[in-house]
C-alpha positions as CSV (number, residue, x, y, z in Angstrom):
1,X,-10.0,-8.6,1.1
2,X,-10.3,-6.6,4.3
3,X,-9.4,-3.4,5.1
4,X,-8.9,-1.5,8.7
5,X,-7.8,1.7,9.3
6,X,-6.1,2.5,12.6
7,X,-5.2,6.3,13.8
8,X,-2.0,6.7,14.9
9,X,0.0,9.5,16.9
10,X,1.2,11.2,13.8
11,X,-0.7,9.8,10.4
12,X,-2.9,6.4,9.9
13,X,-2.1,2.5,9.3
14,X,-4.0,1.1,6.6
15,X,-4.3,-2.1,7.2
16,X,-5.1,-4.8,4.8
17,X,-6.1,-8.7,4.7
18,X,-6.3,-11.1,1.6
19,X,-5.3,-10.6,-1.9
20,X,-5.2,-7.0,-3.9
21,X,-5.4,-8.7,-7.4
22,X,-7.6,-7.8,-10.4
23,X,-10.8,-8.1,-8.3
24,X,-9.3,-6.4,-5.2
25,X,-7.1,-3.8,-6.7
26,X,-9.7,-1.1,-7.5
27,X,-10.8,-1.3,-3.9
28,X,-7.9,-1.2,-2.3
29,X,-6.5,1.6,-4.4
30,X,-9.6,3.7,-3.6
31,X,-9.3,3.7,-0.2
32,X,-5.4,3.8,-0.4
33,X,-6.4,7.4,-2.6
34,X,-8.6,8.2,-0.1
35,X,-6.8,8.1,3.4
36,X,-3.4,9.4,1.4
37,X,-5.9,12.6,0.9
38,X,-6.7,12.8,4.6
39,X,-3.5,12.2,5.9
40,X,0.7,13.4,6.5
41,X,2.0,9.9,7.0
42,X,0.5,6.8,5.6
43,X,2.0,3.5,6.8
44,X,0.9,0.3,4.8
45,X,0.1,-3.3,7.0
46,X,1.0,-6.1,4.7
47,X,1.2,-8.8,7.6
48,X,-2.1,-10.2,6.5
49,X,-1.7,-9.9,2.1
50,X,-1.1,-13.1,0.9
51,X,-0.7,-12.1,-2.6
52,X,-0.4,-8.6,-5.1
53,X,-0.8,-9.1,-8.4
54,X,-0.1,-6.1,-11.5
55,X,-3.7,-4.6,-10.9
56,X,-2.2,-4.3,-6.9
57,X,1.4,-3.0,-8.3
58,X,-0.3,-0.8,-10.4
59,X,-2.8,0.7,-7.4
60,X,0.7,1.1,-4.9
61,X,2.1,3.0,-8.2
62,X,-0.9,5.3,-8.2
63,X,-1.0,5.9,-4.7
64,X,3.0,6.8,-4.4
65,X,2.3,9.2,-7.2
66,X,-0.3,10.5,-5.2
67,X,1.8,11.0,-2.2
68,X,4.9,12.7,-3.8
69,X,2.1,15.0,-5.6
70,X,1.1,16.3,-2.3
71,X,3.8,15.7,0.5
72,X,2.3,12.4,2.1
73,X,4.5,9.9,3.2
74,X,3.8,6.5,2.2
75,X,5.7,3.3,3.5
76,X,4.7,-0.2,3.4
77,X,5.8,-2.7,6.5
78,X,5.1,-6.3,7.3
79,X,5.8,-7.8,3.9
80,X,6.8,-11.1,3.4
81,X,9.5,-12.7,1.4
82,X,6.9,-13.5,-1.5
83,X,5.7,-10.5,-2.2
84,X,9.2,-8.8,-1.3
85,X,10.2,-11.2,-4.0
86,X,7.6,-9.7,-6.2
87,X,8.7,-5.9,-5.6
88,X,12.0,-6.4,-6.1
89,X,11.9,-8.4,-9.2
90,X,9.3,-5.5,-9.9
91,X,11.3,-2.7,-9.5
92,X,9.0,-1.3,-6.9
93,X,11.8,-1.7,-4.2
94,X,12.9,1.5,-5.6
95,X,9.7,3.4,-6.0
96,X,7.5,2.5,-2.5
97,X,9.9,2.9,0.7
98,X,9.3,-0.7,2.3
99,X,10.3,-0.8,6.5
């Protein structure tokens, strides 16, 4: 997994490449934590995620809680049909606003 981020006019794009699975997950949720902490608006680059398993659910969970905590807004664009598959059948459609 690879992870960029990119400054934008008004927040940051996080960026990411590979799989967030069981491996990935605690990585990626770090840094998700981390730039949710340093940031108003948050926008999440799926284009390049081939795959997010429960241990990635679980770290987009965390990091929504994280922004409705503190008044960061988090969305998620790029996603493809299979893992728009995945947070629908989820129920994360309803939790993570998707573009």
């Amino acid at each position: 997994m690879n992870i960029q981020v990119k400054e934008e006019n008004n927040g940051k794009i996080l960026a990411v490449e590979g799989r967030i699975d069981t491996t990935t997950a605690p990585e990626f949720e770090a840094k998700l934590l981390e730039e949710l902490a340093t940031t108003d608006k948050l926008r999440i680059d799926l284009e390049q995620v081939v795959y997010v398993s429960s241990a990635g659910l679980r770290a987009f969970l965390n990091g929504q809680k994280f922004s409705d905590k503190n008044g960061v807004e988090m969305s998620i664009f790029h996603v493809d049909d299979t893992i728009m598959e995945v947070f629908e059948m989820t129920g994360f459609i309803d939790i993570l606003t998707v573009e």
